[in-house]
C-alpha atoms as one frame of an Amber mdcrd trajectory, in Angstrom:
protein
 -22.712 -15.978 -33.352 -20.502 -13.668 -35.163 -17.479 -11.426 -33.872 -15.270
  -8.706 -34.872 -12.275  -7.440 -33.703 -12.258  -3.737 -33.833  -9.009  -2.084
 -32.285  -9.227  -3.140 -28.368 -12.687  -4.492 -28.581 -14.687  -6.866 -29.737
 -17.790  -7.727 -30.629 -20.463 -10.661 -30.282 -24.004 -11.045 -31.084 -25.672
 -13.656 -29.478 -29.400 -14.796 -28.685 -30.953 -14.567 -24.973 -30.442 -17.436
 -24.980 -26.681 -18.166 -25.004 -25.645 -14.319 -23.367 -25.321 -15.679 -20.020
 -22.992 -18.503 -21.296 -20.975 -16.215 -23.436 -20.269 -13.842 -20.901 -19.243
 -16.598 -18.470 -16.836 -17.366 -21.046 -15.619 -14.267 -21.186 -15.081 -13.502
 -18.033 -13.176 -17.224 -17.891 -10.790 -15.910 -20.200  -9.545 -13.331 -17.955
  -8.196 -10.895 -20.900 -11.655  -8.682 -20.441 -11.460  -4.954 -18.709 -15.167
  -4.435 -19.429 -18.211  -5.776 -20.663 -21.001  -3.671 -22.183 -24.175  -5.470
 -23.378 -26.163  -3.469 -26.442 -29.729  -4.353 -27.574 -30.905  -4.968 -31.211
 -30.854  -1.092 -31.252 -27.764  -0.440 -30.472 -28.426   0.631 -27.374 -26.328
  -0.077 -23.937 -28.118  -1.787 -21.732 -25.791  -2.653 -19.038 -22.151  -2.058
 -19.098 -19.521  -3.450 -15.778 -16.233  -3.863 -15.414 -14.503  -7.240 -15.148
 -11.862  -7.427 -12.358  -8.897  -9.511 -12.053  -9.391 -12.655  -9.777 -13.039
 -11.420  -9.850 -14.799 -14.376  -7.521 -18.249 -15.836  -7.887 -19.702 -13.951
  -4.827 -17.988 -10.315  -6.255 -19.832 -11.711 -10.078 -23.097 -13.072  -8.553
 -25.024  -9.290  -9.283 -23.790  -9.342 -12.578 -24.998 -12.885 -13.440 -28.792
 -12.055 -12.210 -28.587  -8.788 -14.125 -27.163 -10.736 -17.074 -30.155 -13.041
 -16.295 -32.996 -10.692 -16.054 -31.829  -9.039 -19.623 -31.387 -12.581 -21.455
 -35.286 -13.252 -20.258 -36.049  -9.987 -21.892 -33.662  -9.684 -24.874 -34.302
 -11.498 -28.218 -30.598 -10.458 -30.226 -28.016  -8.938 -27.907 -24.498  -7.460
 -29.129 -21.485  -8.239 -26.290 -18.613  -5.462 -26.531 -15.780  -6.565 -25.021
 -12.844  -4.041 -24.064  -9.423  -6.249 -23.563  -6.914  -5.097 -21.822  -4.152
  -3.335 -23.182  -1.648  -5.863 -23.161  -3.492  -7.890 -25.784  -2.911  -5.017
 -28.124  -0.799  -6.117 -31.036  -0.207  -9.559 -29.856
């Protein structure tokens, strides 16, 4: 799993396999405005924003959509967009 930080984003690419546990630890952070998720092309896939105090119920669409596209995906790239007040700190 390898990641870059690129002005307010960052990046992770991850198997199928561990994209639904990486974006669960994402989200756990709390510092994330949005999530896009990118196929070996390059390509968005699915892209949501992450709310703050964001509750299972309010997350529960994501995580099947997360689901379905880890079933399909073989190599996935997670973009994380942080919020601004991480800038420069």
């Amino acid at each position: 799993m390898n990641s870059k930080n690129q002005s307010n984003q960052e990046y992770f690419r991850v198997s199928g396999d561990e994209l639904m546990a990486k974006i669960k630890e994402i989200i756990k952070e709390g510092n994330a405005r949005k999530i896009i998720i990118k196929n070996d092309k390059d390509e968005t896939i699915v892209e949501f924003p992450v709310t703050i105090g964001a509750i299972g119920a309010v997350l529960a669409p994501v995580f099947a959509a997360v689901g379905v596209i880890a079933a399909l995906a073989t190599d996935c790239t997670i973009v994380v967009e942080k919020r601004d007040s991480e800038k420069g700190s």
